[in-house]
C-alpha positions in Angstrom: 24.0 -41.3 40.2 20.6 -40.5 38.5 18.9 -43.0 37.0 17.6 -43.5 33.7 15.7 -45.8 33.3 11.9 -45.3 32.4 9.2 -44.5 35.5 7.1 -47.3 36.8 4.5 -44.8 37.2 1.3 -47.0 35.6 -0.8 -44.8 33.0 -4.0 -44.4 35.7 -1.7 -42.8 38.1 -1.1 -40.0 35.8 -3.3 -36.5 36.5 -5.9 -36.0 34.4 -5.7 -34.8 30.6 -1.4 -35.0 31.3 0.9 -36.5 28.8 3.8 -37.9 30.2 3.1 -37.2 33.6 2.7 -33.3 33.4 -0.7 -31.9 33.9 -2.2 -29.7 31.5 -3.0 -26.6 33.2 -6.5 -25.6 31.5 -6.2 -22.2 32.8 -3.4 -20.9 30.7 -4.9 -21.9 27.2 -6.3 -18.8 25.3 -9.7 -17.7 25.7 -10.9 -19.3 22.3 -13.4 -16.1 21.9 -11.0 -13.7 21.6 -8.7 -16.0 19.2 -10.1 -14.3 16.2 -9.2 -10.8 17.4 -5.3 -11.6 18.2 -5.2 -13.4 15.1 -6.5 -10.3 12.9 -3.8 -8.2 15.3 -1.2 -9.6 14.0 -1.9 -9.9 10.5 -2.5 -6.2 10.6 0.6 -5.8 12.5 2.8 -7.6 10.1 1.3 -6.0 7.2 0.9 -2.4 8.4 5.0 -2.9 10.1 6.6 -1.8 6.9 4.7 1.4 6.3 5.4 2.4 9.9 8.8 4.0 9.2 7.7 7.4 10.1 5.7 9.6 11.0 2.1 8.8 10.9 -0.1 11.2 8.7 -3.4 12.6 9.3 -2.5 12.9 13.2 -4.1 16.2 12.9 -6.7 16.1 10.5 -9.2 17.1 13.1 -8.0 20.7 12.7 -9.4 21.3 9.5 -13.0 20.7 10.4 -15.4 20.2 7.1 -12.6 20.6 4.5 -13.1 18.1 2.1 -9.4 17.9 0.9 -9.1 17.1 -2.8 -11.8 14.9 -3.0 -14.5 14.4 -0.2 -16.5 12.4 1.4 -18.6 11.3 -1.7 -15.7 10.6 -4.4 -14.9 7.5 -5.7 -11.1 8.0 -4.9 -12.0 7.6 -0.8 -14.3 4.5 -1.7 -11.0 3.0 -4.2 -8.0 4.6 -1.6 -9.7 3.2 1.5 -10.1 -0.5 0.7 -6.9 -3.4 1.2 -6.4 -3.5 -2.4 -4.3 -0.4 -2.3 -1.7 -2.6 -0.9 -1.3 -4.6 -4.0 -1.5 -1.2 -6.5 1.0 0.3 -4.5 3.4 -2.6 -5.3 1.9 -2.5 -8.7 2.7 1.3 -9.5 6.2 0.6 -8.4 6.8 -1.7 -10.4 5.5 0.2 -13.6 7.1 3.2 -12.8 10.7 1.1 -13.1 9.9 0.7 -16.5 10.9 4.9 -17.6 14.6 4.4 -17.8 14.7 8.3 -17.0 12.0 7.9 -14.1 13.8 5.4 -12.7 17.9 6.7 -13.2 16.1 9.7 -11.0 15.4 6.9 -8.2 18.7 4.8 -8.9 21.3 7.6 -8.7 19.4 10.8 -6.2 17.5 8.1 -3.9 18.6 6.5 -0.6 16.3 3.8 -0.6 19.3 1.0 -0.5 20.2 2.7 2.6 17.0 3.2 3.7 14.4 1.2 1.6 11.8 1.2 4.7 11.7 5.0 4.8 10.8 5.6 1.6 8.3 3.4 1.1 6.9 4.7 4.5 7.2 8.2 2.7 5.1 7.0 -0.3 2.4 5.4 1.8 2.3 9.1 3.6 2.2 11.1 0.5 -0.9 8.9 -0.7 -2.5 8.7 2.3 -2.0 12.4 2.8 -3.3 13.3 -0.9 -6.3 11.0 -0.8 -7.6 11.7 2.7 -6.0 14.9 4.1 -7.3 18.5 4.2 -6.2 20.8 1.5 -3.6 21.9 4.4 -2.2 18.4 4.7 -2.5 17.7 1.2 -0.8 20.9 0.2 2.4 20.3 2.7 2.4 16.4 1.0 3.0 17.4 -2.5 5.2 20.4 -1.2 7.3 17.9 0.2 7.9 15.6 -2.6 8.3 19.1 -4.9 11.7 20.1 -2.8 12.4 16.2 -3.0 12.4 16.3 -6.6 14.4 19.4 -7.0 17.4 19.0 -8.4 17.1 15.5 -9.2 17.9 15.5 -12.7 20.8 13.6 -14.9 21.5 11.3 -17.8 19.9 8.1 -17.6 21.9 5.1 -18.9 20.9 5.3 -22.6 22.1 8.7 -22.3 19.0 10.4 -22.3 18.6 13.6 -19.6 16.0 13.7 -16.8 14.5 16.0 -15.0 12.1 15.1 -11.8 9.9 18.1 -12.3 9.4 17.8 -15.7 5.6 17.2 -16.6 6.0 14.5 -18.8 8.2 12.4 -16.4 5.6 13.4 -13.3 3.0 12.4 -15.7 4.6 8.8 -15.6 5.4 8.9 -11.5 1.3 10.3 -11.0 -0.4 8.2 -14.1 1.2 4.9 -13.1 0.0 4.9 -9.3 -3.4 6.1 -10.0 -3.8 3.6 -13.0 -2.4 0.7 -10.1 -4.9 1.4 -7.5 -8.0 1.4 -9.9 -6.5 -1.9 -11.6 -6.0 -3.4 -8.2 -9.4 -2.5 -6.8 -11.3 -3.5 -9.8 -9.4 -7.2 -10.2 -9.6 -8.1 -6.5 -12.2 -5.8 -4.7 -15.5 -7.2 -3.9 -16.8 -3.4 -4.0 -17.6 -3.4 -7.8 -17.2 0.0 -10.2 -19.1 0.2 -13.0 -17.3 2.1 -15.6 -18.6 5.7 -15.1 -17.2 4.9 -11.8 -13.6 4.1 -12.8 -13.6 7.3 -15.2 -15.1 9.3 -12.4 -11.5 8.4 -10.2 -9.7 9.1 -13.4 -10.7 12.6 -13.4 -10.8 13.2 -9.4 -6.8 12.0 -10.0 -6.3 14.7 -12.5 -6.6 17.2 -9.7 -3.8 16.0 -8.0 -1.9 15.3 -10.9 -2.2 18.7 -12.0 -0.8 20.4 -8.6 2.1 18.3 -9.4 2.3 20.1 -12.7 1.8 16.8 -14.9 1.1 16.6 -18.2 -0.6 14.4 -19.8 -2.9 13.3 -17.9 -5.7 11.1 -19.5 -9.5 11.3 -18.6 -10.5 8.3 -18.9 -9.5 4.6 -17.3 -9.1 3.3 -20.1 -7.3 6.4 -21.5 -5.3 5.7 -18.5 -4.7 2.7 -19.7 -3.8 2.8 -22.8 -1.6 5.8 -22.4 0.9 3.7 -20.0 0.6 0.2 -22.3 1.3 2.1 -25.8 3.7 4.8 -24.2 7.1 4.6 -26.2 10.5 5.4 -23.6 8.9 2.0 -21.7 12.0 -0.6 -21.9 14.5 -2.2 -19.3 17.6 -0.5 -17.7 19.8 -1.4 -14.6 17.5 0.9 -12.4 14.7 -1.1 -13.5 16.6 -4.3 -12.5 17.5 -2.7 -9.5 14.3 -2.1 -8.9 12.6 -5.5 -9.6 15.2 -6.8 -7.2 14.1 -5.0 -4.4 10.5 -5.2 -5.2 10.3 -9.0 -5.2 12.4 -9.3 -2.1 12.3 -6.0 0.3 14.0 -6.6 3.6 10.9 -7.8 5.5 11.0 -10.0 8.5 9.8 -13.5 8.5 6.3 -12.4 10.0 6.0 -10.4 6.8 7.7 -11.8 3.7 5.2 -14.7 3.4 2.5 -12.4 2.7 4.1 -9.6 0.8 5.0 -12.4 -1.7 1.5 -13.4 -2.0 1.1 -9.3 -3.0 4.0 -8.9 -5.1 2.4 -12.1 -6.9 -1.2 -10.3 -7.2 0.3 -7.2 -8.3 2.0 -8.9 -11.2 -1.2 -10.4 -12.3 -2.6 -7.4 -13.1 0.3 -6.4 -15.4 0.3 -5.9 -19.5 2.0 -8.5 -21.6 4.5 -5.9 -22.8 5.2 -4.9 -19.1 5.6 -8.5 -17.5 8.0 -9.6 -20.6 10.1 -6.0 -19.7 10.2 -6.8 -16.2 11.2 -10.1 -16.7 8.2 -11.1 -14.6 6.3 -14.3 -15.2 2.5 -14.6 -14.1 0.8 -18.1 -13.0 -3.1 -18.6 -13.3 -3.4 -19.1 -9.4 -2.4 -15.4 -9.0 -5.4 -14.2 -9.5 -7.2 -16.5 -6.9 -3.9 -15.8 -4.4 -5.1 -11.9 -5.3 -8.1 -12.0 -3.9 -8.2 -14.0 -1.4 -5.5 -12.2 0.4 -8.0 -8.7 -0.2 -10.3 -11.0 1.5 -7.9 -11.5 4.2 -6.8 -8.1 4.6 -10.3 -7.3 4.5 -11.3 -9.5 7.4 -8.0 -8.4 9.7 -7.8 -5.0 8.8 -11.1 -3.3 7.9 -10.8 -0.2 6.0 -8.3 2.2 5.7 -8.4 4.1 9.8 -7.3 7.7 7.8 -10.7 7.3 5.7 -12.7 7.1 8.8 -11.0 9.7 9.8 -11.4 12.1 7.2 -15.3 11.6 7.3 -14.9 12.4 11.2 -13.4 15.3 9.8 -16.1 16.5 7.6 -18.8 15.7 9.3 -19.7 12.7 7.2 -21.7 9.2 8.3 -19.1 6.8 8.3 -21.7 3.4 7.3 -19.9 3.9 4.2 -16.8 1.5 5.3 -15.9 -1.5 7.6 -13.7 0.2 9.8 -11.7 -2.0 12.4 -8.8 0.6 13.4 -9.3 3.5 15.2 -8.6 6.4 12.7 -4.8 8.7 13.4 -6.1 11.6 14.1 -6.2 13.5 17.1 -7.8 17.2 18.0 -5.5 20.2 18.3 -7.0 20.9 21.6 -7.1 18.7 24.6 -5.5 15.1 23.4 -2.8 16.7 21.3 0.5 15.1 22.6 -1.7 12.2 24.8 
């Protein structure tokens, strides 16, 4: 029989730099100059995972050689769209456009996001990152897309009001709350500042896109913007809202990412109306703010900016010393590493 008893082995006969008798093997401890770079990998892994649910847009975008796409290289929507903080205006504009009890019965009864909640908000990330940065080809085919989408989705929302997806004043809501988010977000957390004629300048470079998607109104000015989704009257709470805010606050993420996305759900909140937070039934803290940007600061530092921004000044020719671009950008040429 074994024995159990402790070894006899005296303390000086152990190897060198060993706890309880087993060497430490130097060799297989991780080089500690490339530490930074695996950590940044995965905190770009884990937040980039849940947009991944798809395909990837932009893969093409070398194509379209010099087309600007809806904006262009010197807008102020590339210099707002390609920064981190479009990660919290994304959650942001979600959770506003909940708050149209017609907007959101279109979502609650014609979507499959329960069954596929991953896809769709891999769909939205497409359809921005297509709008912002693509050609006027890719750009065109993104708002096609969510035009056959929103055929036929109409209906009577719970306070028996009727909806209809492609009517301008409920596509005003859907455009008018993202692009309203992502200038929020940017300007709360960013450390690239706008001055004011900046913001209004985005505000009008979103009007273009919001009118190919036939919306109406559409203010021209932030805090038009602003004031316009604040003051706006059909705003109040409904079970798709709830439904909403459920999912929201606690998407099915893995462990690697739910930490974090908390800490974004909780920035995004921060930049919230009054009248919006006490519809939601969303509180705020004062350490959101801080949380806010710090984790913009983080992104910033593990991600760089946006890889489809870098690629669309590839595309027209543009110096790209405008951004601090970590990833490689998506796209690829039509000829030669097409299918690579």
């Amino acid at each position: 029989m074994a024995s159990h008893s402790p070894s006899t082995r005296s303390p000086s006969s152990r190897p060198p730099g060993s706890r309880s008798g087993r060497a430490l093997d130097l060799r297989n401890l991780p080089d500690p100059r490339v530490l930074p770079d695996r950590v940044r990998d995965r905190i770009a892994g884990a937040v980039a995972e849940p947009f991944g649910h798809g395909d990837p847009p932009l893969v093409h975008t070398l194509d379209h050689r010099g087309d600007p796409g809806l904006f262009g290289p010197g807008s102020v929507t590339w210099r707002v769209m390609g920064r981190t903080t479009t990660f919290i205006g994304g959650i942001r504009g979600l959770l506003i456009q909940a708050l149209h009890p017609e907007v959101v019965a279109g979502v609650d009864q014609h979507s499959r996001y329960r069954e596929d909640p991953l896809g769709r908000l891999s769909r939205t990330a497409h359809y921005v990152t297509a709008t912002a940065f693509g050609s006027m080809p890719e750009a065109e085919e993104a708002i096609a897309f969510v035009r056959r989408r929103h055929r036929g989705v109409e209906g009577i929302s719970h306070r028996g009001r009727s909806y209809d997806a492609d009517r301008p004043d409920l596509a005003a809501w859907v455009h008018n709350a993202l692009a309203a988010s992502f200038l929020a977000t940017h300007r709360a957390y960013s450390r690239h500042v706008l001055t004011t004629a900046e913001a209004d300048q985005f505000v009008t470079e979103q009007r273009r896109l919001g009118a190919l998607l036939d919306a109406d109104p559409l203010p021209g000015t932030a805090a038009g913007l602003d004031a316009w989704l604040a003051e706006h009257p059909a705003v109040g709470p409904s079970p798709g809202m709830e439904e909403a805010v459920a999912f929201l606050r606690d998407p099915p993420l893995g462990r690697a990412q739910t930490a974090g996305y908390r800490v974004l759900f909780r920035a995004a909140v921060a930049t919230l109306p009054d009248r919006f937070c006490d519809v939601l039934g969303l509180s705020r803290h004062r350490v959101d703010h801080a949380l806010g940007a710090g984790s913009d600061r983080l992104l910033g530092w593990a991600m760089g900016d946006s890889p489809a921004w870098r690629a669309a000044l590839e595309r027209t020719g543009a110096a790209q010393d405008v951004g601090n671009f970590r990833r490689a950008g998506p796209a690829r040429e039509a000829s030669g590493s097409r299918g690579e």
